[in-house]
N, C-alpha and C positions, 0 to 999 in steps of 0.2 A: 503161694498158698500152701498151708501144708492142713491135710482131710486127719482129724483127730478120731471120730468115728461117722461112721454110715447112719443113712436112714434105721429105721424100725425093722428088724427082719435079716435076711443075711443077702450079701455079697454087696459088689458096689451100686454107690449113685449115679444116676446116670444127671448129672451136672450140666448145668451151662448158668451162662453171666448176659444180666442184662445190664446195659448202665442208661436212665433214663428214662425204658421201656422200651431198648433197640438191642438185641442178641448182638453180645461182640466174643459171646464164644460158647460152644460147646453146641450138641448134647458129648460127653466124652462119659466116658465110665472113671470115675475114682474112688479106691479104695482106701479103707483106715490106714493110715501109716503110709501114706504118698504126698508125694511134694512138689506136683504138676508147677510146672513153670510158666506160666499165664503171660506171655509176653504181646499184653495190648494198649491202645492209648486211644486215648479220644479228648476231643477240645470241648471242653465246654470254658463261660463266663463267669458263673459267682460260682455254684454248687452244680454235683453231677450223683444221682443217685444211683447207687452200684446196688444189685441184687442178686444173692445165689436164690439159683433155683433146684428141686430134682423133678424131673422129667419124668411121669407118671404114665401106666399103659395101661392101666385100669381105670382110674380115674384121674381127676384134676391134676395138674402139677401141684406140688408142694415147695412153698416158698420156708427156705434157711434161714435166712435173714435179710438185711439190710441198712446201708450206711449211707452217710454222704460223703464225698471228698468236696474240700472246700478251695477256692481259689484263694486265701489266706494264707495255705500252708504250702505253696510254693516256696521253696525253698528249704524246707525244714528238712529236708532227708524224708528216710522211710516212715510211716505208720501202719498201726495195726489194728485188728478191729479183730473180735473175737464175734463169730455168728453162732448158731442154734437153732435151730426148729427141724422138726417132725423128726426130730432123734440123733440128727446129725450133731454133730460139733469140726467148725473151720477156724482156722485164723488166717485172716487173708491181709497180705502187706503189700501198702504203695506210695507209690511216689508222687506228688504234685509237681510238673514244672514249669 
């Protein structure tokens, strides 16, 4: 993953990753111009929806974005997905296998 810029406001996101609606990482703090190395996996059957989040202490969490990974593209090598919301900007790459 590499963090292009942060929420609205200054300093980092306080990040985490849901795939499906189940936390398989964070809350961590990342900042613009970091390239945290997210080394997780999980099994899903056809598709598996991945979603950033940032972790809010005022109010609601604020959802980044969101994609799917398909059981199709096993095989293919890496992909990439460019996210966005509430000010941030990601690009997050993966592997199907």
């Amino acid at each position: 993953m590499h963090c292009i810029e942060t929420t609205s406001g200054s300093g980092a996101d306080d990040l985490y990753i849901n795939i499906d609606g189940v936390r398989i990482f964070g809350v961590q703090q990342i900042d613009s111009g970091e390239d945290p190395d997210i080394d997780v996996s999980r099994d899903f059957t056809t598709k598996a929806k991945v979603s950033l989040w940032e972790y809010d202490h005022v109010s609601g969490d604020d959802l980044i974005g969101s994609f799917y990974a398909h059981s199709s593209q096993a095989g293919e090598g890496q992909h990439a997905e460019a996210l966005s919301g509430d000010g941030s900007r990601y690009d997050v790459f993966y592997t199907v296998v």
